[in-house]
Each structure stands twice: as C-alpha cells, then as structure tokens.
N, C-alpha and C positions, 0 to 999 in steps of 0.2 A: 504494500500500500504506500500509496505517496502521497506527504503531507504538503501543501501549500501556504508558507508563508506568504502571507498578508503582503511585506513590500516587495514579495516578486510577483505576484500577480496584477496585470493590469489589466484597466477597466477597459470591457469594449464599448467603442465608440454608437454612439444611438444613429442609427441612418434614419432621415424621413423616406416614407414611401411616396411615391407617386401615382396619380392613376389619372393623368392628363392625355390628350388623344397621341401625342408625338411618345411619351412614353410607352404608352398600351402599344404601340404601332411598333416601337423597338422591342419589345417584350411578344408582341406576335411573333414579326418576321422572323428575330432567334428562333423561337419556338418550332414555326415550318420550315426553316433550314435545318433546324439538327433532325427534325422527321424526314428531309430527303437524304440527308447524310446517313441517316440507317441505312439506308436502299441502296444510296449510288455511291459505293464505295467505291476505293481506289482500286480496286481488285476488279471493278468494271471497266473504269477508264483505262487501264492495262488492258482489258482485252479490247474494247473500243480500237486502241490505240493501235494492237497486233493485227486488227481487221482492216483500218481504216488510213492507217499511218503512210509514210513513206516506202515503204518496204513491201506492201499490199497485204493482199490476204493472205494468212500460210496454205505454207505448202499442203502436208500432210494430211491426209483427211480424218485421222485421228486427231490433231489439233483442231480441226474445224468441225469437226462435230462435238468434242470438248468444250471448244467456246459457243457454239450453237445450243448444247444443252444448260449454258450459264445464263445462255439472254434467254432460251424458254421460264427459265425457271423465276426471273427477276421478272419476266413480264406479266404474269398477274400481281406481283408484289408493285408496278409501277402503278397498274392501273387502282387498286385500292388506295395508293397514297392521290393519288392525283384526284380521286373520289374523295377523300377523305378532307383536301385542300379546297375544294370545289364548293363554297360557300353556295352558292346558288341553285345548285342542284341541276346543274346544264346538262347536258348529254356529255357523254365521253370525247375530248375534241380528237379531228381525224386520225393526226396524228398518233391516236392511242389505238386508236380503231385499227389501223395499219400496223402496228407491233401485235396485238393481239393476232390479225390474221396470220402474219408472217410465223408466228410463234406456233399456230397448228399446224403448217406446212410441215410435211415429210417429204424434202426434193430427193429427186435420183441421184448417187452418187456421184455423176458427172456432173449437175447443176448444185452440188454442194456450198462450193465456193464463193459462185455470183448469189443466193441467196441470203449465204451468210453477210457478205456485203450488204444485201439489199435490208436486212436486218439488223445490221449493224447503223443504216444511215437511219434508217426510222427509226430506233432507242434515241439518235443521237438530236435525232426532229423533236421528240418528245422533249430532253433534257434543257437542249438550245430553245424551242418555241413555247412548251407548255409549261416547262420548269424557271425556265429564264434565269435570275439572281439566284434563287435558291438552290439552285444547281451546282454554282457554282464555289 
C-alpha cells in the first residue's frame, strides 16, 4: 500500500465544460473520425496502396484474392459505419452501392486482377467522396 503525503500531492486543476455549437461540432467530428478509424485502418490503405499504387496490381493471384477477401470482408463493415454516420436517413450513396456489388462478384481467374482494381477504386470512391475528412 502507498501512503500519500499531503505536500506531494497536487491538486487537479477544475476545467469548465462547454456545450457551445463550435465545441459540440469539435467533440462530434472526433467522435466520427475515430468511428472511421476503427474501419479504415492502415492495414487497408496498404492494401489500397499494393492494388492501386505505382507498381499496379500484384502479380500473384494468391495475393489478389488475399486482398480481395480483405475488401469483401470490410465492405459490409463500411457500409454500417456510413449508415451509422448518415444523420438523415438517405439511401446508401452510389458509391457504397458499387462496393457492395463489386464485393458479391466471384470473377474468373483471369479477370481477377482488373476486378480487384475495379474494387479497389470504389472503396477508394467511398473513402475520398463519402468519407471525405474523416477518412483521413
């Protein structure tokens, strides 16, 4: 057990709270950025980046259907955050509509690659159009 003298403890300082509209507005935006931060981790924009980057799509079609099975699998988790963000209760915007399709596709293994690309630029339509700041 440990005892605390009196002159080494200090007082903590009292903060006021706010609940003015510029504040409330800073205390949302945090709020729905660290909700897309759950989702669109680094570990996407890596693959984003192996799909979409300078270098192209890989090679391998075990890498490409590796990362094919990581953008299935975040695309209903985008579309519930994007619902979830969706104060108004609008329809799904198209761009989500277009990752969800792309995300049932089962292509041939000869059209692996261009899909994967074409899946990768609709996540990235989502992130840049529907997500915008908080995305980033």
């Amino acid at each position: 057990m440990t005892a605390l003298v009196h002159e080494t403890v200090v007082p903590l300082g009292v903060t006021e709270s706010r609940n003015d509209p510029e504040t409330m507005g800073r205390v949302s935006f945090g709020l729905r950025r660290q909700l897309v931060a759950d989702v669109v981790t680094d570990a996407m924009y890596d693959d984003l980046e192996s799909v979409l980057g300078d270098h192209g799509a890989p090679r391998s079609l075990e890498t490409v259907e590796s990362i094919a099975g990581r953008f299935r699998s975040v695309a209903p988790t985008l579309e519930d955050l994007i619902t979830r963000l969706n104060r108004n209760g609008q329809p799904l915007p198209e761009q989500m509509q277009t990752v969800l399709r792309l995300s049932a596709e089962e292509p041939a293994e000869r059209d692996a690659r261009a899909q994967l690309v074409r899946f990768g630029l609709a996540i990235l339509d989502v992130l840049d159009d529907v997500l915008g700041d908080l995305a980033s």
